[in-house]
C-alpha positions as CSV (number, residue, x, y, z in Angstrom):
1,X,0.0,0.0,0.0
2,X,1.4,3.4,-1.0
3,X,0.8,6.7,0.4
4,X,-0.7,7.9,-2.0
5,X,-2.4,9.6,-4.8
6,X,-3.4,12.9,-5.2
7,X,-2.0,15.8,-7.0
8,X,-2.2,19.6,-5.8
9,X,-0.1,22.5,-5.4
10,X,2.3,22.8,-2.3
11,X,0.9,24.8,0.1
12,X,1.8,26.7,2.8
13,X,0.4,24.5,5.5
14,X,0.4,20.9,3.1
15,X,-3.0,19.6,2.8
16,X,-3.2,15.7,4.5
17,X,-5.4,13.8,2.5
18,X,-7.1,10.7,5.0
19,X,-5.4,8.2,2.9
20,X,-2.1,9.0,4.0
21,X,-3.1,7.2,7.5
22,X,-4.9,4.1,6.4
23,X,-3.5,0.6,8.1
24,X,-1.7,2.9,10.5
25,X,-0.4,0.8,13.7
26,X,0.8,2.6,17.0
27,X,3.2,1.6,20.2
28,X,1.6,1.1,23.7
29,X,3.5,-0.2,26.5
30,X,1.9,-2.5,29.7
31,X,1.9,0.4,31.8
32,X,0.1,2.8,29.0
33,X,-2.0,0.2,28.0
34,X,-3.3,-0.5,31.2
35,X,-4.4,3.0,31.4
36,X,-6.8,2.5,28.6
37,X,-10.2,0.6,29.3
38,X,-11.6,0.2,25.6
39,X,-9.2,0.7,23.0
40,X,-11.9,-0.4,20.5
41,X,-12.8,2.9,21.6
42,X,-9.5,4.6,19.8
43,X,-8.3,2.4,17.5
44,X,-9.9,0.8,14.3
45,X,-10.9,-2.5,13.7
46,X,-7.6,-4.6,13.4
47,X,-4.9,-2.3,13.6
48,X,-1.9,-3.4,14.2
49,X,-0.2,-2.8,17.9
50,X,3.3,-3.5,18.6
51,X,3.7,-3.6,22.6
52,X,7.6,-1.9,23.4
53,X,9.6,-4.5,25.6
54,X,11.0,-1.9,28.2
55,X,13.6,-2.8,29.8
56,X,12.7,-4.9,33.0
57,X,9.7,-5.5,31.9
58,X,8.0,-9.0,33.2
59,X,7.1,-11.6,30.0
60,X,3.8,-12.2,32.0
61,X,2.8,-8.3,32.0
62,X,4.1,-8.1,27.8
63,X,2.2,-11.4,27.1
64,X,-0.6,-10.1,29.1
65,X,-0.9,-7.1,27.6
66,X,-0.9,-9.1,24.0
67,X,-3.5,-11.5,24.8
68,X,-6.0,-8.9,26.1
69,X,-5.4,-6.9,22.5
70,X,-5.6,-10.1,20.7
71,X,-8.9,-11.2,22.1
72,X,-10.2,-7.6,21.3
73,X,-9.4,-8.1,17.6
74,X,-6.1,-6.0,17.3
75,X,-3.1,-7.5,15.6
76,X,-0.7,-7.5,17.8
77,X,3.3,-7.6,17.3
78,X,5.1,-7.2,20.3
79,X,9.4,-6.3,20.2
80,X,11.5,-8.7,20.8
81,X,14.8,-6.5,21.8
82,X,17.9,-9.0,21.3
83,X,20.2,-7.8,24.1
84,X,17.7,-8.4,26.7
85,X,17.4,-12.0,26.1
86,X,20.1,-14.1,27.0
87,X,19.9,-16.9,25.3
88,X,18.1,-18.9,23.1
89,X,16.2,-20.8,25.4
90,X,14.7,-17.8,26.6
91,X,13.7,-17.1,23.1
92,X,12.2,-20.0,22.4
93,X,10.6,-19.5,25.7
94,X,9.0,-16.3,25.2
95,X,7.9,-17.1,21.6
96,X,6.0,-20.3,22.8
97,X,4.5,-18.4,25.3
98,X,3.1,-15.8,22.7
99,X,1.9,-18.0,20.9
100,X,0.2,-20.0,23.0
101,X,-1.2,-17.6,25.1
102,X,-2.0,-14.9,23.0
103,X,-2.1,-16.2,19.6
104,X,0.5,-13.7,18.4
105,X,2.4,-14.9,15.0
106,X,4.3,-11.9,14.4
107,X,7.4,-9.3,16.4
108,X,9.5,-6.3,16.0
109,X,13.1,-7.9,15.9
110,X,15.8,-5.3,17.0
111,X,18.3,-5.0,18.9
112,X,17.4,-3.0,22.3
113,X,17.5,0.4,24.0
114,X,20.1,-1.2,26.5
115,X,23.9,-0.7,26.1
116,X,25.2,-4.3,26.3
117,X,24.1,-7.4,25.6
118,X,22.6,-9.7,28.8
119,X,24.6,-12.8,27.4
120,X,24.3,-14.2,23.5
121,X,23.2,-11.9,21.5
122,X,23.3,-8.6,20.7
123,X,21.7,-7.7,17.5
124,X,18.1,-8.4,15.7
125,X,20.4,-10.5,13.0
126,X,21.5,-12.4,15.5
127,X,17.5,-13.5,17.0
128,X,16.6,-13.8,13.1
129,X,18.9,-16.2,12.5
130,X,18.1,-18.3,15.0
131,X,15.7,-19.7,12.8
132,X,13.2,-20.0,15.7
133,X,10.5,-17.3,14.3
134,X,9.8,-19.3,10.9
135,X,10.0,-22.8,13.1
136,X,7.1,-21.7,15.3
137,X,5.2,-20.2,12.2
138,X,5.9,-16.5,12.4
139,X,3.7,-14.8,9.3
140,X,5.2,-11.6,9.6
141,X,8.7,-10.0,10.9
142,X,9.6,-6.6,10.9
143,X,13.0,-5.0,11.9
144,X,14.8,-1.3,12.6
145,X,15.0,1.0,9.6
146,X,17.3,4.7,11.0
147,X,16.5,7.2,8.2
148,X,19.2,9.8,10.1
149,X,21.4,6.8,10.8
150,X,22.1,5.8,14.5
151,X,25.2,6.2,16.5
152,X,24.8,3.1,18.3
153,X,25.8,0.9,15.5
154,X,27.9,3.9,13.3
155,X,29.6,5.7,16.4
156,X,31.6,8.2,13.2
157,X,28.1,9.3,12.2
158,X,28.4,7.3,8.9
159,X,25.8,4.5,7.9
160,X,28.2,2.0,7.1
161,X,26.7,-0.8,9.5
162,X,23.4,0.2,9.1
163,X,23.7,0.0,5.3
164,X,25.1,-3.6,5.5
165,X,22.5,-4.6,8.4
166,X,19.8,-3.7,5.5
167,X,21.1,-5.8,3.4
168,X,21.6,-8.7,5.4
169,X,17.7,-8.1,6.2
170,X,16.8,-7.6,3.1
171,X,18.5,-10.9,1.7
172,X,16.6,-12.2,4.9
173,X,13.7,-11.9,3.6
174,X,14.0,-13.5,0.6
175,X,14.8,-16.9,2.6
176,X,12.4,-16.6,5.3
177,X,8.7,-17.3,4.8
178,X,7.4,-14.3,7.2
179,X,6.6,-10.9,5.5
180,X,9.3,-8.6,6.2
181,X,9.0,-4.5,6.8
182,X,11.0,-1.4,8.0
183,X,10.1,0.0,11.0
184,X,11.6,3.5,11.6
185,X,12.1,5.4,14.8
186,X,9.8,8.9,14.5
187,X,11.2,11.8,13.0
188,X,10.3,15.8,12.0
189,X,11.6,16.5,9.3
190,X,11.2,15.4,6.4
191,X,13.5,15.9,4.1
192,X,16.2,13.6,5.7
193,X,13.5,10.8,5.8
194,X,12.7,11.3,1.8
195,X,16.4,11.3,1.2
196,X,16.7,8.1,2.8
197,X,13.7,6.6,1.6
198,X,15.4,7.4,-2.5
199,X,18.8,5.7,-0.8
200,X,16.8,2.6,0.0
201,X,16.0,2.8,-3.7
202,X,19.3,3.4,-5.2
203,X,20.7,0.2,-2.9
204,X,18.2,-2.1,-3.7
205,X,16.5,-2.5,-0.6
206,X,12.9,-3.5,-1.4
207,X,11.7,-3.8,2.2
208,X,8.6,-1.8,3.2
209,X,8.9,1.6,5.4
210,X,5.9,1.9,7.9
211,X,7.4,5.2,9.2
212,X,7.1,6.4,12.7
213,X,5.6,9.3,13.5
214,X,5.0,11.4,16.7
215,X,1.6,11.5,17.9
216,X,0.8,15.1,19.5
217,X,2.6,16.1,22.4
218,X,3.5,18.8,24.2
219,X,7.2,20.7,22.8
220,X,8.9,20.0,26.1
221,X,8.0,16.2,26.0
222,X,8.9,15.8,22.3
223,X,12.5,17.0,22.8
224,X,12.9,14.6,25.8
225,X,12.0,12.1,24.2
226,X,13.8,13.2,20.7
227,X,17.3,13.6,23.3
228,X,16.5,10.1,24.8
229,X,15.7,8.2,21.6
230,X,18.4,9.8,19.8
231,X,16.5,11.4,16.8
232,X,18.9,12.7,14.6
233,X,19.0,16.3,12.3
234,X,15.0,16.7,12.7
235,X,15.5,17.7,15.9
236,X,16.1,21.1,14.6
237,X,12.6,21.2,13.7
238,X,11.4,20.8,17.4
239,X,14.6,23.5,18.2
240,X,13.2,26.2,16.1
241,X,9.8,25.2,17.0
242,X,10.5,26.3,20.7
243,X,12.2,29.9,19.0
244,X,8.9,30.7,18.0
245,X,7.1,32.0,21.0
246,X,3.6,31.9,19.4
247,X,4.0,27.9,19.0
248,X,5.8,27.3,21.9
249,X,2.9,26.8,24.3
250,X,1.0,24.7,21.8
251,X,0.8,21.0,21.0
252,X,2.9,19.9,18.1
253,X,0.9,17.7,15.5
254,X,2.6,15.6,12.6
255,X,0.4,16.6,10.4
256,X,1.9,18.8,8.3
257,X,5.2,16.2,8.2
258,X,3.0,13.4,7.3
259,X,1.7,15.7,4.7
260,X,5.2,16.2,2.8
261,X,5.9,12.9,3.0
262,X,2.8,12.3,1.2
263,X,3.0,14.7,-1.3
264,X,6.3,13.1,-2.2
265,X,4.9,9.5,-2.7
266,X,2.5,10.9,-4.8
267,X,5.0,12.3,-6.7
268,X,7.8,9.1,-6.3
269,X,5.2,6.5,-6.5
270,X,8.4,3.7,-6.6
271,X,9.2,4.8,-3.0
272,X,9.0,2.7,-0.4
273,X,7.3,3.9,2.4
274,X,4.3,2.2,2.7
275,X,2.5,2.8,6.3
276,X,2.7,5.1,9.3
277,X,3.5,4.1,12.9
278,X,2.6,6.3,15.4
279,X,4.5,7.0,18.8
280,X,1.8,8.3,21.1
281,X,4.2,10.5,23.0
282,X,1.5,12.8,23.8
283,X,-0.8,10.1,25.3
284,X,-2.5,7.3,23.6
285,X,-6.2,8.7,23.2
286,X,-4.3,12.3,21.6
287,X,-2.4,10.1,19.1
288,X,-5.9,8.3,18.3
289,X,-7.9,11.3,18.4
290,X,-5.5,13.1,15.7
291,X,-5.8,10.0,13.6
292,X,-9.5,10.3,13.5
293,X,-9.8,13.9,12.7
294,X,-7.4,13.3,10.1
295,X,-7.5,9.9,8.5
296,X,-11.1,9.7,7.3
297,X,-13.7,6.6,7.3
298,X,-10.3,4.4,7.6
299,X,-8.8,5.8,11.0
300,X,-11.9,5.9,12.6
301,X,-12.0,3.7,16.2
302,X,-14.0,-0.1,15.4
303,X,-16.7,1.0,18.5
304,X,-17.6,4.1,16.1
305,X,-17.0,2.4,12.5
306,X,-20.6,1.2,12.1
């Protein structure tokens, strides 16, 4: 599914047409999540939720939190971060018990937020080649895509690694029966993210982008979150934001990113981004709410879609 297709002259606040956000997953947590009594009251009918596996975090409360989702028709993918498991028999472990307690037949693969690895491995290539995910009859894998690179794996700035980790994934997929996608941390600017997106191109990586996006938060919590994630040159977009005292008290909203970037698919139907993913920053029902007003028949929550 592309983003998609309409024509019109760039304005000065881009026009979002409701396409743009249909099939669009989010992130919750257990702790958001448990703050939310009826997400058929936010979310449409089947989106897709990948549950983040904080550091810490108890399997019971992340397997939980899928099975409740799962049993209220969500499609759920929860992350699978490869330097918090130590070993394969935890994997194994934790897959068995998604399955068989929550149904689940897909994950985020990556690597982790944590420094060093627990014991055996350290990267999402690493849990992919395990082989465990196709053995217990994964349908769908998806793995990190860094549009403005990521020091963690290119500590000179460059995206040496990351380049070659896409290929690897890439050639991945093309051995693995799961359907395989990019899943990319939020950004603000988007002219970094289109850049990457025609790199992808150029290298032959065929991979799907679902790109993340930050749901509406207040300025203050957007550049935490920006500093702690690591977010890259688009951070200048929140920086200049706050230099503007007549924005600086009010919410930010994506909408006007997600608009450029649509604009540009329009245009550059061969590119690959193919979905959003939202990162409710701002709060869960704010990211949902945004969707709604802004994503037509598609985004609106299953309680409402009658």
């Amino acid at each position: 599914m592309k983003l998609l297709t309409f024509r019109r002259r760039r304005a000065a606040a881009p026009h979002l047409p409701p396409s743009a956000l249909g099939g669009y997953s989010i992130e919750v947590t257990p702790r958001t999540a448990a703050q939310i009594t009826d997400f058929r009251a936010l979310l449409p009918e089947g989106t897709r939720v990948y549950i983040a596996h904080i550091d810490g975090t108890p399997i019971e409360h992340m397997v939980a939190t899928a099975a409740r989702l799962a049993k209220d028709g969500f499609s759920v993918m929860p992350h699978f971060p490869a330097r918090a498991i130590p070993d394969a028999a935890t994997l194994r472990d934790w897959i068995a018990r998604y399955r068989g307690e929550a149904g689940v037949h897909q994950g985020l693969i990556l690597a982790g937020g944590i420094a060093e690895a627990r014991v055996d491995f350290h990267s999402s290539m690493q849990l992919l080649d395990t082989g465990l995910f196709d053995h217990a009859g994964f349908t769908r894998l998806h793995v990190a895509g860094h549009p403005e690179g990521n020091r963690d794996i290119d500590p000179d700035g460059s995206d040496r690694a990351v380049m070659q980790a896409l290929h690897w994934k890439q050639a991945f997929s093309e051995r693995s029966d799961a359907e395989m996608a990019l899943v990319t941390q939020f950004a603000f600017d988007a002219e970094p993210v289109l850049a990457w997106a025609r790199r992808l191109r150029t290298e032959g990586i065929t991979l799907p982008v679902h790109l993340g996006i930050a749901g509406p938060a207040k300025l203050q919590t957007l550049i935490r979150f920006a500093v702690t994630c690591g977010v890259g040159p688009s951070l200048k977009v929140l920086q200049k934001r706050a230099r503007d005292v007549s924005k600086l008290m009010l919410p930010y909203e994506p909408t006007e990113f997600v608009a450029e970037i649509a604009h540009a698919c329009a245009a550059e139907p061969d590119l690959p981004i193919a979905r959003l993913h939202l990162f409710p920053l701002g709060g869960i029902p704010a990211a949902t709410d945004w969707a709604a007003r802004h994503g037509g028949a598609a985004a609106q929550p299953a309680s409402r879609a009658v």
